[in-house]
NUBA-281619 format. One record per residue (C-alpha): chain; y, z, x. Coordinates in steps of 0.2 Angstrom, whole numbers. Layout:
<zators>
+-------+-------+-------+-------+
: chain :     Y :     Z :     X :
+-------+-------+-------+-------+
:     A :     Y :     Z :     X :
...
+-------+-------+-------+-------+
</zators>
This chain:
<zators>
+-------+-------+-------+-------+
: chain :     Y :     Z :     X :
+-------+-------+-------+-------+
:     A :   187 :   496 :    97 :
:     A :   172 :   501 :   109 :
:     A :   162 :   499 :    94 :
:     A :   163 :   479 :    97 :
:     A :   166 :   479 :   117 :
:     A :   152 :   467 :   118 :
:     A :   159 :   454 :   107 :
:     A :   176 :   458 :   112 :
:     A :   171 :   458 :   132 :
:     A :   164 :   440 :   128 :
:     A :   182 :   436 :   123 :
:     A :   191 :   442 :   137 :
:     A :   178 :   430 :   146 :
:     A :   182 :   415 :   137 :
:     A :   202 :   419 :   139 :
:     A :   206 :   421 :   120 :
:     A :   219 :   429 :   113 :
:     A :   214 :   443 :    99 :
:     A :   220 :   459 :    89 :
:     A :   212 :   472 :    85 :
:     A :   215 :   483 :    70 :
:     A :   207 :   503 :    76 :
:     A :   204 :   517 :    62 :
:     A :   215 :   532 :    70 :
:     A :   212 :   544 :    56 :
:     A :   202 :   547 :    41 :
:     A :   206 :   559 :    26 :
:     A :   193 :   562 :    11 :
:     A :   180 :   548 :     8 :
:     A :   180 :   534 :    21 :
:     A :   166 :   525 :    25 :
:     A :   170 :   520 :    44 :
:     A :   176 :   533 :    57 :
:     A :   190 :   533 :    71 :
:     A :   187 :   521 :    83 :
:     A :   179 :   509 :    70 :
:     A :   187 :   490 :    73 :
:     A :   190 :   476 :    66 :
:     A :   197 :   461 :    78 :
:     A :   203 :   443 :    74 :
:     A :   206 :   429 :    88 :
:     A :   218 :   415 :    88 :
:     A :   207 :   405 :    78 :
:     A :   205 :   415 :    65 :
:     A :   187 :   423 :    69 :
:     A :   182 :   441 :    65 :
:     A :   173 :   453 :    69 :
:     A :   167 :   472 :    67 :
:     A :   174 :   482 :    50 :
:     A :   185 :   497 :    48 :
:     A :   180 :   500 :    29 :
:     A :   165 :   494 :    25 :
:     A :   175 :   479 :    16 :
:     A :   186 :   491 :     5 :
:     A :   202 :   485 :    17 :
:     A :   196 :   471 :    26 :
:     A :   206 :   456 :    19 :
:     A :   223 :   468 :    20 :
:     A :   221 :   473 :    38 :
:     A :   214 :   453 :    44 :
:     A :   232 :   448 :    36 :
:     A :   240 :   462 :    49 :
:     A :   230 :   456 :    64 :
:     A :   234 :   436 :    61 :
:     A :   253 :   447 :    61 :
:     A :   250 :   456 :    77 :
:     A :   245 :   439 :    85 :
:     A :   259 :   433 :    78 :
:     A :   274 :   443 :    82 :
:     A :   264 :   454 :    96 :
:     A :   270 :   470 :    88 :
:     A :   259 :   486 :    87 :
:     A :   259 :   494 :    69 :
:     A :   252 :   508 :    62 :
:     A :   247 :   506 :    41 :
:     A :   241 :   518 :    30 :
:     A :   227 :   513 :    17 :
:     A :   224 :   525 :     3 :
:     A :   219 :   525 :   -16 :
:     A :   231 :   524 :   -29 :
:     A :   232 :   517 :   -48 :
:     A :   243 :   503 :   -42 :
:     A :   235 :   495 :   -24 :
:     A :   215 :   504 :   -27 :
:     A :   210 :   484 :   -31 :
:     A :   225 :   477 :   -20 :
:     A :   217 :   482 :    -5 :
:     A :   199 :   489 :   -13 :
:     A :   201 :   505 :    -6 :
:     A :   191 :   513 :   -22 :
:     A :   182 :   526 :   -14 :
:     A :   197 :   538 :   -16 :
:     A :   200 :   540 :     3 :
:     A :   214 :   538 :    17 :
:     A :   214 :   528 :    32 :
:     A :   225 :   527 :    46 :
:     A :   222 :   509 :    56 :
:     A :   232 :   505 :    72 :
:     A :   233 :   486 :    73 :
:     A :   238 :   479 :    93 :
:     A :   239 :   461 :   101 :
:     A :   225 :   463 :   115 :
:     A :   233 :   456 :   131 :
:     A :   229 :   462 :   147 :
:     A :   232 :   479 :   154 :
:     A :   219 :   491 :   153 :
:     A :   210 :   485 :   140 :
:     A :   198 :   471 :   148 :
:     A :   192 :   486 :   160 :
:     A :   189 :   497 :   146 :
:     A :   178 :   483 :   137 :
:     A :   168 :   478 :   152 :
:     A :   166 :   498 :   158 :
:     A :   157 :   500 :   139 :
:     A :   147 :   484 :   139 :
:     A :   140 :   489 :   157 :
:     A :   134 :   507 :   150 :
:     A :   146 :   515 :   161 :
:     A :   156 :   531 :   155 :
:     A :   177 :   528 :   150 :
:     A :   186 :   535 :   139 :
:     A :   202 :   523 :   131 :
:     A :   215 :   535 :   126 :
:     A :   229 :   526 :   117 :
:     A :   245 :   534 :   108 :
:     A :   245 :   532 :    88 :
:     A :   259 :   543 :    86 :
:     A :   273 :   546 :    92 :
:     A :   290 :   535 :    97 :
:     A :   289 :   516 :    93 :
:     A :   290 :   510 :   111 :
:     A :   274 :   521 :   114 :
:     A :   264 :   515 :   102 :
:     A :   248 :   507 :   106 :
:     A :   250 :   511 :   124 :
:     A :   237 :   516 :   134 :
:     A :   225 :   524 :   147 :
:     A :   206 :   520 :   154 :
:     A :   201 :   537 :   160 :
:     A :   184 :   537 :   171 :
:     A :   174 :   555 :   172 :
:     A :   179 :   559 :   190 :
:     A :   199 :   562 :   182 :
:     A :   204 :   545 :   190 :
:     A :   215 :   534 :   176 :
:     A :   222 :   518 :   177 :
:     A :   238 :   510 :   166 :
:     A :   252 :   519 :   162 :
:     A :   262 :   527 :   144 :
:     A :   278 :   520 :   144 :
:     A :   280 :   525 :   165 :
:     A :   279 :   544 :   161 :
:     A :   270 :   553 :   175 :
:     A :   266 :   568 :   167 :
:     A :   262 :   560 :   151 :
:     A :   249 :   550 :   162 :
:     A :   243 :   566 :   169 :
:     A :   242 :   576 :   152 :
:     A :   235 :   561 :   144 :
:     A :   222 :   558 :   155 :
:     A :   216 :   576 :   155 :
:     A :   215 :   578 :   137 :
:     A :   205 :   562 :   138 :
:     A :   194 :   567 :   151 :
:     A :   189 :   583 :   140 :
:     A :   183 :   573 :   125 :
:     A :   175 :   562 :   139 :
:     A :   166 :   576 :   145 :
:     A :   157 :   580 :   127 :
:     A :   154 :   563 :   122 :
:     A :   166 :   562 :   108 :
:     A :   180 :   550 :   100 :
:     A :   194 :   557 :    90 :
:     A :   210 :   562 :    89 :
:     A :   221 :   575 :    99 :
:     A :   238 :   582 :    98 :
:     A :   251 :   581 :   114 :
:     A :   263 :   596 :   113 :
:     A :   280 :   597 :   119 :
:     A :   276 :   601 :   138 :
:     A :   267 :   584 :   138 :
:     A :   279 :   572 :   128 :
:     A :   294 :   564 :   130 :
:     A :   308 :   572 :   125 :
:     A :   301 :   585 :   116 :
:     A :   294 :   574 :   105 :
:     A :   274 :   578 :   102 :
:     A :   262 :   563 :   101 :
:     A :   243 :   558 :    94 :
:     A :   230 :   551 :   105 :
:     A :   215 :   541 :    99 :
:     A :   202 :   544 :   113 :
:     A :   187 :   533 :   112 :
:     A :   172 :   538 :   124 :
:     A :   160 :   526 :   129 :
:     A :   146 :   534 :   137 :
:     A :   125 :   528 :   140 :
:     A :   116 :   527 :   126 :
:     A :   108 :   543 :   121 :
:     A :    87 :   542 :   126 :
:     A :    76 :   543 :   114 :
:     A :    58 :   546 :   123 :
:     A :    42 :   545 :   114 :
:     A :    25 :   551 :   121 :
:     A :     9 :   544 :   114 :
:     A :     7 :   523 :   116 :
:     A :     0 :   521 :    98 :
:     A :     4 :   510 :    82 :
:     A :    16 :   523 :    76 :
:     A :    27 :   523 :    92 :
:     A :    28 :   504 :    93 :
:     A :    36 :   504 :    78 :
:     A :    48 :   521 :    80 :
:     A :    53 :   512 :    97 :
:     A :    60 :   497 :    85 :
:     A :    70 :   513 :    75 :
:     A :    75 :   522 :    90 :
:     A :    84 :   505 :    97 :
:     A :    91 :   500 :    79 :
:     A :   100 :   520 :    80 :
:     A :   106 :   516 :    97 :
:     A :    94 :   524 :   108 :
:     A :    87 :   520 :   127 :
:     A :    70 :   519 :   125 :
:     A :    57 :   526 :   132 :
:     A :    37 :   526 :   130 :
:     A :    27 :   538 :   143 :
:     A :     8 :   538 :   139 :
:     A :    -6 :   544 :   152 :
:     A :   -17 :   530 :   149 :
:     A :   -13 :   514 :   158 :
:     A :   -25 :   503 :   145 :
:     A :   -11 :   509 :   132 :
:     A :     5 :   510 :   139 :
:     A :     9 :   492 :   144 :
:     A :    25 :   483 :   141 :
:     A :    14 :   469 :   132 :
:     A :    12 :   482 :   121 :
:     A :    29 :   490 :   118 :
:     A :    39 :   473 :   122 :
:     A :    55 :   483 :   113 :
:     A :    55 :   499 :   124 :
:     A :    68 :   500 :   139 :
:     A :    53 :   508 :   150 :
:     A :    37 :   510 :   149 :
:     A :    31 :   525 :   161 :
:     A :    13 :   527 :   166 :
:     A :    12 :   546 :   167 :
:     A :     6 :   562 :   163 :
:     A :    18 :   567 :   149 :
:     A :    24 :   585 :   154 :
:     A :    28 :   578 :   173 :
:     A :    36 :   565 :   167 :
:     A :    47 :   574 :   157 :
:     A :    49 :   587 :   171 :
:     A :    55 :   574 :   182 :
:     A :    65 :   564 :   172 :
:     A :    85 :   567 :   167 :
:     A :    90 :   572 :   149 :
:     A :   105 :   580 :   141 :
:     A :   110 :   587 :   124 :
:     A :   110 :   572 :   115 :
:     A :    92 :   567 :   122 :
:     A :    78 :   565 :   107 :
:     A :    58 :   569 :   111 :
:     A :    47 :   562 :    99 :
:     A :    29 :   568 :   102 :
:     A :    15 :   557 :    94 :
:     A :    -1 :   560 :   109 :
:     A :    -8 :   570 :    94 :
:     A :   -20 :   578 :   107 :
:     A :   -17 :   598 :   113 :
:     A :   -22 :   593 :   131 :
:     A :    -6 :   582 :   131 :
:     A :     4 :   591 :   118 :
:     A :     1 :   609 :   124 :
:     A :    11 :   606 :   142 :
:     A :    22 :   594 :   135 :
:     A :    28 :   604 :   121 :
:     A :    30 :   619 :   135 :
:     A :    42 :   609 :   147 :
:     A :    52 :   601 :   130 :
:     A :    55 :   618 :   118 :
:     A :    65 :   623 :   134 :
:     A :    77 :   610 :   139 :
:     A :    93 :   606 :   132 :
:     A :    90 :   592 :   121 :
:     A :    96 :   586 :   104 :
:     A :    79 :   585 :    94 :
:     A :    58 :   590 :    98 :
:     A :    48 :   581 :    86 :
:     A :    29 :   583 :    84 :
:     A :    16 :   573 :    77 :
:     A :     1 :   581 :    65 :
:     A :    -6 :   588 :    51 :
:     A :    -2 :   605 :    46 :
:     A :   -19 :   611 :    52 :
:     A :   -14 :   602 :    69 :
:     A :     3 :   610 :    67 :
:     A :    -5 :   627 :    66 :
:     A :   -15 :   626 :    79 :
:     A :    -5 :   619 :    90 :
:     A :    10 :   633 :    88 :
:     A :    -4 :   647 :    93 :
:     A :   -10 :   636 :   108 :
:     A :     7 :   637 :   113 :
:     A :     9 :   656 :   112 :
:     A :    -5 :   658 :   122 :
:     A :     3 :   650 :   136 :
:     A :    20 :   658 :   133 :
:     A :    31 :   650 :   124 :
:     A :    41 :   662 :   112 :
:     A :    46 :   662 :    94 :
:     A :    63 :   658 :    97 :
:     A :    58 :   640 :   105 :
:     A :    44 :   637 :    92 :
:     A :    60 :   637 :    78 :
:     A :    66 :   622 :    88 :
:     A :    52 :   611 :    85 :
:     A :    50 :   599 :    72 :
:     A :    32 :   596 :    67 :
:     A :    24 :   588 :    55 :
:     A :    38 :   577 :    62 :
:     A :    50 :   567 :    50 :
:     A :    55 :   568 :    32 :
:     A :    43 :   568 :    17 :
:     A :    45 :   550 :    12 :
:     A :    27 :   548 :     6 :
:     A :    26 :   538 :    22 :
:     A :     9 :   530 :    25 :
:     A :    10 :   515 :    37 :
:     A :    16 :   516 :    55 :
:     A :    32 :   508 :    49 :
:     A :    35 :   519 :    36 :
:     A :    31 :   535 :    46 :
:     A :    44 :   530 :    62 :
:     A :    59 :   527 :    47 :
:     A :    53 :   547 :    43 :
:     A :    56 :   551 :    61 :
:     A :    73 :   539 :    63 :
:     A :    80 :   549 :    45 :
:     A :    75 :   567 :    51 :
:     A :    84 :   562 :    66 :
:     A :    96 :   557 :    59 :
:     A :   101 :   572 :    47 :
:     A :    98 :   583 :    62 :
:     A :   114 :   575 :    72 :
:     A :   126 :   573 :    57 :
:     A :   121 :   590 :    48 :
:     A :   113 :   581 :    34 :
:     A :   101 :   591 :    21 :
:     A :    88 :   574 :    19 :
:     A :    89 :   579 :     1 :
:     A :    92 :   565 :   -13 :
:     A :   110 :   561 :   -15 :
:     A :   108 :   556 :   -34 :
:     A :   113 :   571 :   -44 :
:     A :   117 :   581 :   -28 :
:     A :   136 :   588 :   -25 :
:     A :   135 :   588 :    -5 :
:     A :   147 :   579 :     4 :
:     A :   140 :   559 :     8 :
:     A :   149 :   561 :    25 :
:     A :   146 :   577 :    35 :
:     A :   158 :   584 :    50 :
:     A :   148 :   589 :    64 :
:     A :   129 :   590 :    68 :
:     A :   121 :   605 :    65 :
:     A :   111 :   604 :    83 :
:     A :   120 :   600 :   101 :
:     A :   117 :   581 :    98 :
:     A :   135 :   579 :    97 :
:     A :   141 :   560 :    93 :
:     A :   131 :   544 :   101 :
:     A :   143 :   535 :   111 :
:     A :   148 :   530 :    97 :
:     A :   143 :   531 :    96 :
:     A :   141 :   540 :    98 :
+-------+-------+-------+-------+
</zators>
């Protein structure tokens, strides 16, 4: 439900009442993954999607239900001959949605902690006995945990750090509770949904191109940032769609500046005095994706330039230069959707190949690099 905590945040504001219906658990071809929501108010409004409109008339009938009877339900969707055009579900997957009254508790902290950027995990119990279900925990990264599972302790306690892990690597899914942390011997399922900051993307070079790979890079999610040396060039007039615009020599700034492993470094300067130190300090910090602008020629040169001064083999096979995908791209537009898609296939573990005629999976499990999910993200 951190997917819509905006809207939902907005909600809590203006003291309506809502249900949200949560995708706990997907199996073969589903278009939306756990945590995706959908959530009605009293009145009958909507937001978000848990299928990608397959489901979406079934499970708005079970939150009108919830808001109803304030019961929590969980209710498998999956294709058959008989209800594939009840429900629409035609893509021939399963999923698992949890559908709960919102009503206090912790849930109006969980929403405000992801609207304000700030990092929480919501861990709520999908399976398990029927008093259980739906209850839940906001878990912050220090350990600290507010509400309660059915006022069990250790429950709490071995919730909380199970939640606190999949905090830790920026993740939402699902994860089992053995016997040592259940009630009665009974094991339960958690849905942990992590909020954490956007992941940054930062782009060096204040040209045409960057402009419009800043308006791709806050479409996929990301914080952010141009840095260019020239002071002409990088004004916020100029990129009024960046988070920051940093007057700086590329490499110091990137020295300087905190990243992590879902952090994205699009180069554009095009020039070796900038790309040579810059492409030093990035080929050896932990992040997700180092992208380079040039021809092959440029791409060439550039890679021995960067021998000389010591960067080995091994951190020349992370970069990506000529940055992006072959599109045909031509115009600055064109050439920052490249970059987005290469991005992209880099965090899920896609090929970038055509899917007509291909037999790869549409959805992927896992990134190939240390991107991990974005928030939402992740």
């Amino acid at each position: 439900m951190l997917d819509i905590a905006e809207e939902l945040h907005r909600w809590v504001e203006q003291g309506r009442d809502f249900a949200v219906a949560t995708v706990v658990a997907v199996g073969g071809s589903a278009p939306r993954q756990p945590g995706a929501a959908l959530a009605v108010d009293g009145e009958g409004t909507a937001i978000g999607s848990v299928s990608g409109g397959c489901v979406e008339g079934a499970v708005y009938d079970l939150c009108v239900q919830a808001l109803e009877d304030g019961r929590t339900v969980v209710e498998r969707f999956g294709y058959s001959d008989e209800d594939a055009f009840a429900v629409g579900l035609t893509c021939g997957g399963i999923i698992d949605i949890l559908v709960t009254p919102v009503r206090g508790g912790v849930f109006p902290a969980a929403l405000a902690a992801a609207v304000a950027g700030e990092a929480a995990a919501l861990a709520r119990i999908v399976s398990g006995p029927d008093d259980l279900l739906g209850e839940a925990l906001l878990v912050r990264p220090d350990g600290s945990y507010e509400g309660r599972l059915g006022g069990h302790p250790e429950l709490d306690r071995t919730a909380a750090g199970e939640a606190r892990a999949m905090l830790d690597a920026g993740r939402t899914g699902t994860v089992e509770i053995g016997e040592d942390g259940s009630r009665c011997g009974q094991p339960l399922t958690l849905l942990v949904e992590s909020s954490v900051p956007a992941p940054r993307m930062i782009v060096f070079g204040a040209i045409d191109f960057a402009a419009a790979l800043v308006r791709v890079g806050k479409f996929l999610g990301y914080h952010v940032t141009v840095c260019d040396a020239r002071p002409v060039f990088a004004t916020p007039a100029r990129f009024p769609e960046a988070d920051e615009v940093v007057v700086e020599w590329p490499h110091r700034y990137l020295e300087s500046t905190e990243v992590d492993g879902r952090t994205v470094l699009c180069v554009l300067t095009h020039d070796a005095k900038f790309d040579v130190p810059l492409l030093r300090v990035a080929l050896r910090l932990p992040v997700a994706y180092v992208g380079a602008m040039g021809s092959r020629r440029t791409h060439l040169d550039r890679n021995e330039r960067l021998r000389e001064v010591g960067v080995t083999e091994i951190e020349l096979a992370r970069l990506r230069s000529p940055i992006g995908l072959d599109l045909g791209a031509r115009t600055p537009e064109e050439t920052a959707l490249s970059i987005g898609a290469e991005i992209v296939a880099h965090r899920r573990g896609g090929t970038g190949a055509s899917l007509t005629g291909a037999h790869t999976p549409i959805h992927h499990d896992g990134p190939r690099g240390p991107l991990g999910r974005i928030g939402s993200v992740a």
